[in-house]
SERO-215926 format. One record per residue: residue in one letter; x, y, z of N, C-alpha, C, O in turn. Coordinates in steps of 0.05 Angstrom, whole numbers, plus 5000, padded with zeros to 4 digits. Layout:
SERO-215926
aXYZXYZXYZXYZ;...
END
This chain:
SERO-215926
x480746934352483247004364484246764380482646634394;x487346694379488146394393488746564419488846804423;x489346314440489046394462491446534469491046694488;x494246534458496446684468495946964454497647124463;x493947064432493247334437492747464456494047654465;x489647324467488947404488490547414515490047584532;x492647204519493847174542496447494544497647624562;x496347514520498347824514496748094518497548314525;x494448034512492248234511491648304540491948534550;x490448034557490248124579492748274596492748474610;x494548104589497748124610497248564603496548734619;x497848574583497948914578496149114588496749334596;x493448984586492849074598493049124635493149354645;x493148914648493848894669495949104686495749204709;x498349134662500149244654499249544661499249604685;x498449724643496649894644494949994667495350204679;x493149834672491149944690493149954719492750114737;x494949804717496349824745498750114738499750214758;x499150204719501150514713498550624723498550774743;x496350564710493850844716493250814756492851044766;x493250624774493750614792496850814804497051034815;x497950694798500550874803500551094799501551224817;x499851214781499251564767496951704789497151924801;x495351564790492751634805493351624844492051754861;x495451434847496251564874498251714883498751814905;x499751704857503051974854501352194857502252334875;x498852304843497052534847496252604859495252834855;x495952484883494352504912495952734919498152754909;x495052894935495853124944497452984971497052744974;x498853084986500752975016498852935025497752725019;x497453095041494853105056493252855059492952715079;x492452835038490452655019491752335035490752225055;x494452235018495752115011496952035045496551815053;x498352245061498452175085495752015096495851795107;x493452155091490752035112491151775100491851605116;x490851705075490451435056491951245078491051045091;x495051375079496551115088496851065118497750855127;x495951285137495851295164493451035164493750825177;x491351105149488850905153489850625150489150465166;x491550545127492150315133494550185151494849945152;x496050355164497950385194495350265202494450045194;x494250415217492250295240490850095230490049965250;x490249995213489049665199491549465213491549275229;x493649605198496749435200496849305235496549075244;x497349535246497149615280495249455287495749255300;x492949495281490549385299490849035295490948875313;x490748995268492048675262493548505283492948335299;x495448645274497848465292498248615320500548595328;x496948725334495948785364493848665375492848705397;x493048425349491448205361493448035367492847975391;x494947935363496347735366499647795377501447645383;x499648005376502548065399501948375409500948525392;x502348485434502248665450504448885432506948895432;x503048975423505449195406505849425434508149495439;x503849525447504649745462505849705494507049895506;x505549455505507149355524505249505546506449525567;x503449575545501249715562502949995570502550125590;x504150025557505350375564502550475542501550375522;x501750755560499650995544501851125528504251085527;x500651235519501951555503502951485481503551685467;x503551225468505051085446502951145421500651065422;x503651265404502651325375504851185357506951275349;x503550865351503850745342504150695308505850565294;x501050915299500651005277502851145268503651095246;x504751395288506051555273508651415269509951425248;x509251295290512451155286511850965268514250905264;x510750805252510250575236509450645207509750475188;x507950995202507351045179509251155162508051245143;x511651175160513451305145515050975136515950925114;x515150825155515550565138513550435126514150285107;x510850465133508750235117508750445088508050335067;x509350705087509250865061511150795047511050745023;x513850785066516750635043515850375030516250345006;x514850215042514749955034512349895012512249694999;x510650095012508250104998508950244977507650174957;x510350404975512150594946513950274927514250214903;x514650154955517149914942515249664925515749544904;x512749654944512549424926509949494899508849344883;x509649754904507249854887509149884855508049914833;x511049884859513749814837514049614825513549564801;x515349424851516249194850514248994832515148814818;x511749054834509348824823509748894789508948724773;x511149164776512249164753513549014740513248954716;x515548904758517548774748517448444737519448334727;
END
């Protein structure tokens, strides 16, 4: 097999296993799927609250909840986007 088989072979597959990613987290139940992405909010949060004061030392700030409905938009956008 010359090598631009294989370079088509792999690419499709690639192709593929990333739809079976996509399929496999469209299925997640809300529940599920909410915990998934709250968990990586607080990765996100905890990150960059090393290096800039996200909460300004005010208590009571749930950081996780105001930030997870965008890190889910953006994670829908580019879980796409890597299709193209």
């Amino acid at each position: 097999m010359d090598k631009n088989k294989i370079i088509i072979i792999l690419s499709w597959t690639a192709v593929l296993l990333w739809f079976v990613l996509i399929f496999y987290l469209s299925a997640q139940l809300a529940v599920e799927s909410d915990g998934l992405s709250k968990k990586v909010t607080k990765v996100i949060i905890e990150t960059v609250d090393r290096v800039v004061d996200l909460d300004d030392g005010k208590p009571g700030i749930d950081l996780v909840e105001n930030f997870n409905h965008i890190v889910r938009k953006y994670a829908h956008f580019t879980s796409n986007l890597v299709l193209e």
